[in-house]
C-alpha positions, 0 to 999 in steps of 0.5 A: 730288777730292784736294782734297775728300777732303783737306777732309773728312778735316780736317773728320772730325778737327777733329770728333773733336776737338771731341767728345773735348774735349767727353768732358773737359769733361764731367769738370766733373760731377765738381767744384762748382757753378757749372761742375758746372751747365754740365758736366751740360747737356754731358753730356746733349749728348754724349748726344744727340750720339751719338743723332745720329751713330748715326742718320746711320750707321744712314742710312749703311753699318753693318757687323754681323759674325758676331763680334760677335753675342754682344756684341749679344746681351747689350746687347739682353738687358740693354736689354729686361730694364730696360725690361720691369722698369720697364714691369711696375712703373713706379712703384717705378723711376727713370725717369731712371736708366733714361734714362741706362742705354739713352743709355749703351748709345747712346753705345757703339754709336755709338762702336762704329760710329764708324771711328776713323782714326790722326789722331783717336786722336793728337789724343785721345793729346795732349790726353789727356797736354796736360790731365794734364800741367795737372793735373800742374802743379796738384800742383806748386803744392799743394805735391807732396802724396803722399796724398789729392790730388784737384785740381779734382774733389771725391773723390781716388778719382775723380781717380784714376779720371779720369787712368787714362783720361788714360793709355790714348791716351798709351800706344796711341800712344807707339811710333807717335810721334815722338821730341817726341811720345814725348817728350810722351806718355811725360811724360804717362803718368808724370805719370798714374801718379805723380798716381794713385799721390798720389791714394791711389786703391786702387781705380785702382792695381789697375786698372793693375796688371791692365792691366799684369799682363795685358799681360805675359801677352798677350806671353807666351801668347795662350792663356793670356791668353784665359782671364783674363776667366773668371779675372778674373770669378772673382775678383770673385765671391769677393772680393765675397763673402769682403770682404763677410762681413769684417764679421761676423768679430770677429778682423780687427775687432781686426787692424783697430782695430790697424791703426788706432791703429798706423798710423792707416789701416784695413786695410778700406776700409768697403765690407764693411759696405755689400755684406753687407747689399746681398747679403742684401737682393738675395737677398730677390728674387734673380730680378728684383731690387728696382727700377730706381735703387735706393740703399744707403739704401733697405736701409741706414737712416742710411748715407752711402753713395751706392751699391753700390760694386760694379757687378755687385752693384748691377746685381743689385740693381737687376734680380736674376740676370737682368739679372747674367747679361745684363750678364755676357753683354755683357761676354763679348760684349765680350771675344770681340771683342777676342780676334779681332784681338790683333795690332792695338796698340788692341786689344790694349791696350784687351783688357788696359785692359778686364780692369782695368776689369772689376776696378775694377768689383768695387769701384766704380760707373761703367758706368752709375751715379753717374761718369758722365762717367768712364764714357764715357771707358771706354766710348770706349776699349771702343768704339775698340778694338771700333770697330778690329775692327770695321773692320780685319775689314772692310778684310780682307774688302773691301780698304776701312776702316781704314789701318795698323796702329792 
């Protein structure tokens, strides 16, 4: 009986292995042809991948607490208002974008489902800081660039974006580590902020500054840190809504063609000009939006723009306050959880890498469009850290689940 257990238990972590490996090939949909080909048909693997996995829990024991009731509320009401848009007016949508939207969700209830054990959240740790490290040495032999750097992936920006989920295994499992391996992951985890700060990515940078600020506030005050989402949200509606009008007033135009001819970098990074008229046009139809996939250029004639550079707004857009709220509502959903189990290090820290991602939100796509291979990399950390709560209140009611403090 040991014997099998013991055998199963290999089985279950050279599986988690494999998956995450297959998560980081997934980044591939990110360079060029031909390998972006191959990364795209794994993409869709993982999909179905979690598909099934889902199923086989469902044929299993799945576990629905109380706590975690709003957070189904909110992915219920997000997944029915798309689907209901796009059968109601099929043919102004994108029916791929949709597919993509519910195998999103999928992906995240199975990671929710999944119970991760101390030994899968390692492996994920070391492979995690093994490929920055790759990346790392990659730096080196362009010469140690400080701006700009982007490796193999075709946009510094998403570089950027890709390392600071490098960094989240590395450091939830750095005090459980040994001395090599917190020899390992802390090099790691150098590496990340050092390749992130060379990637020039503004956007990531704020995300671990969040991270970190919040962090510090959880060792604090709890209370203090419980309300940070309500703050955070609150600070993504203003600052969409006051850098969005920054096109319109001439006196920082002139701040910034100075910035620009003394210091050859805007003090903008150009996504005023696109969220004013994203604004404007979803307030055209502010209850149920415009269409499912929609895109800069179908409000913008000529821009390059690819889309909204702000998750909310683009949600909006694409299905009005409603779909805004419903996603609001998930993430509230989300934030609750994490709040009922702040004494367990995956899920303070996935608590407080939650709150960045909120923020980097507020200025890039990858929830759901666009970064998709970068999205589920978020979605397994949100996953792991729900997946945790999940199980631990479990054990606590049952003696069974999760073992040790993870």
């Amino acid at each position: 009986m040991q014997y099998l257990h013991q055998t199963r238990s290999k089985a279950y972590t050279i599986s988690a292995a494999l998956f995450f490996l297959l998560l980081l090939f997934n980044m591939f949909t990110l360079t060029e042809e031909p390998i972006k080909e191959l990364a795209l048909l794994t993409l869709d693997w993982t999909y179905m991948l979690a598909i099934f996995i889902l199923g086989g829990l469902f044929a299993g024991k799945m576990h629905f607490p109380r706590q975690f009731k709003l957070f189904y509320l909110g992915m219920l009401a997000f997944s029915v208002l798309y689907g209901l848009i796009f059968i109601f007016n099929p043919a102004a949508h994108d029916r791929e974008v949709l597919t993509v939207i519910l195998l999103v969700l999928t992906f995240l209830l199975t990671m929710i489902h999944i119970p991760w054990k101390e030994n899968q959240l390692d492996i994920f740790a070391y492979l995690s800081a093994g490929l920055t490290l790759l990346i790392f040495l990659h730096w080196l032999i362009e010469g140690l660039p400080m701006m700009k750097f982007q490796g193999l992936i075709r946009n510094p920006n998403i570089t950027g974006s890709m390392l600071a989920t490098f960094m989240f295994f590395p450091i939830v499992r750095f005090n459980m580590a040994k001395t090599v391996g917190k020899i390992i992951l802390g090099t790691g985890i150098a590496s990340a902020l050092l390749l992130i700060y060379a990637s020039s990515a503004r956007a990531v940078l704020l995300l671990i500054l969040t991270m970190a600020i919040a962090r510090v506030i959880l060792r604090l005050s709890k209370k203090i840190f419980s309300k940070l989402f309500y703050l955070v949200m609150a600070f993504n509606v203003i600052f969409v809504l006051v850098y969005g009008s920054l096109s319109r007033v001439s006196f920082l135009e002139k701040i910034n063609q100075w910035s620009m001819d003394t210091f050859g970098k805007s003090l903008f990074s150009g996504r005023q000009n696109i969220w004013d008229k994203a604004i404007g046009f979803g307030a055209e139809k502010p209850l149920l939006g415009h269409e499912i996939g929609i895109l800069p250029k179908d409000f913008m004639e000529g821009t390059h723009y690819v889309h909204a550079h702000n998750q909310y707004l683009h949600i909006f857009l694409e299905s009005g306050f409603l779909g805004l709220i419903s996603f609001v509502l998930l993430l509230f959903g989300i934030w609750t959880v994490f709040l009922k189990r702040l004494d367990l290090t995956v899920v303070r820290w996935a608590a407080c890498f939650f709150l960045g991602l909120l923020i980097y939100e507020s200025v890039e796509v990858s929830f759901f469009h666009y970064l998709y291979s970068i999205g589920l990399m978020q979605w397994l950390i949100i996953g792991v850290g729900l997946s945790t709560v999940l199980y631990s209140t479990y054990a606590q009611k049952t003696g069974e689940g999760i073992s040790g403090e993870i």
